[in-house]
C-alpha positions in Angstrom: -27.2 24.8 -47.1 -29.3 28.2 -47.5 -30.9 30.0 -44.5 -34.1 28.6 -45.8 -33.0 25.2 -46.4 -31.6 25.5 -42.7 -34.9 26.6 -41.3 -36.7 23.8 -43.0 -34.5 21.1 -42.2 -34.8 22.8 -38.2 -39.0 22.4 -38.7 -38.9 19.3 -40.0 -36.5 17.9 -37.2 -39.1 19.7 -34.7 -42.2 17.7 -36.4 -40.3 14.5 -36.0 -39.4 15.1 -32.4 -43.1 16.2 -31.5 -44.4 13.3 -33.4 -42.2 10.5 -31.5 -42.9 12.3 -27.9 -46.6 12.5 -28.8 -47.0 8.8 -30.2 -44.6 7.9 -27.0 -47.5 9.6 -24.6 -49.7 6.1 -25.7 -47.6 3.9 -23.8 -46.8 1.5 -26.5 -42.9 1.9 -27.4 -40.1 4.5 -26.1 -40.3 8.2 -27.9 -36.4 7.1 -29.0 -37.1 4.0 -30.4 -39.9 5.7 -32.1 -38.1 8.2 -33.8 -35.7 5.7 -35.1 -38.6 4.2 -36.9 -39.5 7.0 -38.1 -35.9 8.6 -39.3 -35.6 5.0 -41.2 -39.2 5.1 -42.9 -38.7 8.9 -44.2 -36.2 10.7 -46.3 -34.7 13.5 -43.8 -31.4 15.1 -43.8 -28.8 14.9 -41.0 -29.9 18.0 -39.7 -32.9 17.4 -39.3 -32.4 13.9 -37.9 -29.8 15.3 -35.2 -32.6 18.1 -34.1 -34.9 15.6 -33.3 -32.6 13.1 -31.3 -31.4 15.9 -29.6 -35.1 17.0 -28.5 -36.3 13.4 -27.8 -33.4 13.1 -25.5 -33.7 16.2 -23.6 -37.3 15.0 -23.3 -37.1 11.7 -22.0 -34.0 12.8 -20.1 -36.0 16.0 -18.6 -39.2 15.1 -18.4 -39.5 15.1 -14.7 -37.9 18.8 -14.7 -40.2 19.5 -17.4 -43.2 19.0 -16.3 -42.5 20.5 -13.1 -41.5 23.7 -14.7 -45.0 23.6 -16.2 -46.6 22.7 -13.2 -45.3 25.6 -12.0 -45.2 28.5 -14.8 -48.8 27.3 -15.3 -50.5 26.1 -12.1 -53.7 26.4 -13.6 -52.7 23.4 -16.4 -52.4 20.2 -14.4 -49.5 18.2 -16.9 -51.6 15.1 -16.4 -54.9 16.6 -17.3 -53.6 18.3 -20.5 -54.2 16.9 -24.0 -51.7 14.8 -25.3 -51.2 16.5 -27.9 -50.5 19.9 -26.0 -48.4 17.9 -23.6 -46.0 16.4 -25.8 -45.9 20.2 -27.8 -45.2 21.5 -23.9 -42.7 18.9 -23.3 -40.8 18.9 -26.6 -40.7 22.9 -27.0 -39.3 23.2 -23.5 -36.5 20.1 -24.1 -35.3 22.6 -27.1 -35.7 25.3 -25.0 -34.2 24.8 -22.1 -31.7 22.0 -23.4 -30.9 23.5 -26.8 -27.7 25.5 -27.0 -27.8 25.9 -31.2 -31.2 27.3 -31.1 -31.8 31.0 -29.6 -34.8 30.6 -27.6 -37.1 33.9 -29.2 -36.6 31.2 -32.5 -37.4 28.2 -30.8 -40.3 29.9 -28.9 -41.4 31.5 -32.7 -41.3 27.7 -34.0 -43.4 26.1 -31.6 -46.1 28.6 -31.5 -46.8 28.5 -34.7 -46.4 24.1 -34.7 -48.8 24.2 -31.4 -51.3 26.7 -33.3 -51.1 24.0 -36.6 -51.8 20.7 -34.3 -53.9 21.9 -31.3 -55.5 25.4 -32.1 -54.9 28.8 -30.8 -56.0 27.7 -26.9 -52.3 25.7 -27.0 -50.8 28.4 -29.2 -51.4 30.6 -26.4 -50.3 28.4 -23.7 -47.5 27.7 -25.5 -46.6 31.3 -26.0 -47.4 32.1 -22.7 -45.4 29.4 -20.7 -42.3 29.2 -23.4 -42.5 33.3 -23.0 -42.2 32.8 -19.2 -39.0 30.3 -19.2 -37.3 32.6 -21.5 -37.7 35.7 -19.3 -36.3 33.7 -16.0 -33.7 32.2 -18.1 -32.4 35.6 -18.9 -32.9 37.2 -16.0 -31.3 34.0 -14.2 -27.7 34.6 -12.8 -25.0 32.8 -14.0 -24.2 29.7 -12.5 -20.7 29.6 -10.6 -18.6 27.2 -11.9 -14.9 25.9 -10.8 -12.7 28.8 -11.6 -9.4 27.8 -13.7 -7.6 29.9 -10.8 -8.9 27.3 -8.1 -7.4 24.4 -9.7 -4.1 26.1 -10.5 -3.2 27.1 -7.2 -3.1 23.2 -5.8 -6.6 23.3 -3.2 
């Protein structure tokens, strides 16, 4: 598969997750269950089909985490009073994020601009650039998180 072919496959896998984590935000069936659906009615590579399980998951998974990150980054943005629309583009852009190892976040942040600028406007474009540019600068500015040392477990504690 090309680079293009790759970056397609990626978009398309983000559209499908956005559009099962927004249709999810009316209550009427679980965002996985609707992303089955749609994975059976459309034509869509494996790629493409794993990206969006993977983002649905880290969504419904996260979502507590989620949206208090954005309750936090963007005080000024109550989660419950945004637009569905811009919710579920919050939501789903931070689940790849923050929960997406194969997707370095200045591309995943580049992607979802530009999906939040196509299906809200440029008021959610910014959000979106704003609050996605926030979580990347603490993420790399985080410290590393300690983890058991091979050493520990070697030496019989």
């Amino acid at each position: 598969m090309s680079g293009a072919d790759r970056a397609r496959s990626r978009r398309a896998g983000r559209r499908l997750a956005l559009a099962s984590v927004f249709e999810a935000e009316f209550g009427q069936r679980p965002a996985l269950a609707i992303l089955e659906r749609h994975l059976a009615t459309t034509e869509t590579d494996s790629e493409a089909a794993a990206l969006a399980r993977a983002l649905v998951a880290a969504v419904v998974e996260q979502r507590d985490s989620i949206d208090a990150l954005i309750e936090r980054i963007a005080p000024q943005y109550p989660v419950v009073q945004l637009a569905r629309m811009d919710r579920a583009l919050l939501r789903t852009a931070l689940g790849e994020v923050l929960h997406s190892a194969t997707t370095p976040a200045r591309v995943a942040i580049a992607e979802w601009v530009e999906l939040a600028r196509i299906y809200s406007g440029d008021p959610a474009r910014r959000l979106m650039n704003g609050v996605l540019g926030r979580v990347a600068t603490e993420m790399a500015t985080a410290p590393a998180r300690p983890g058991p040392q091979p050493s520990d477990r070697t030496r019989g504690r």
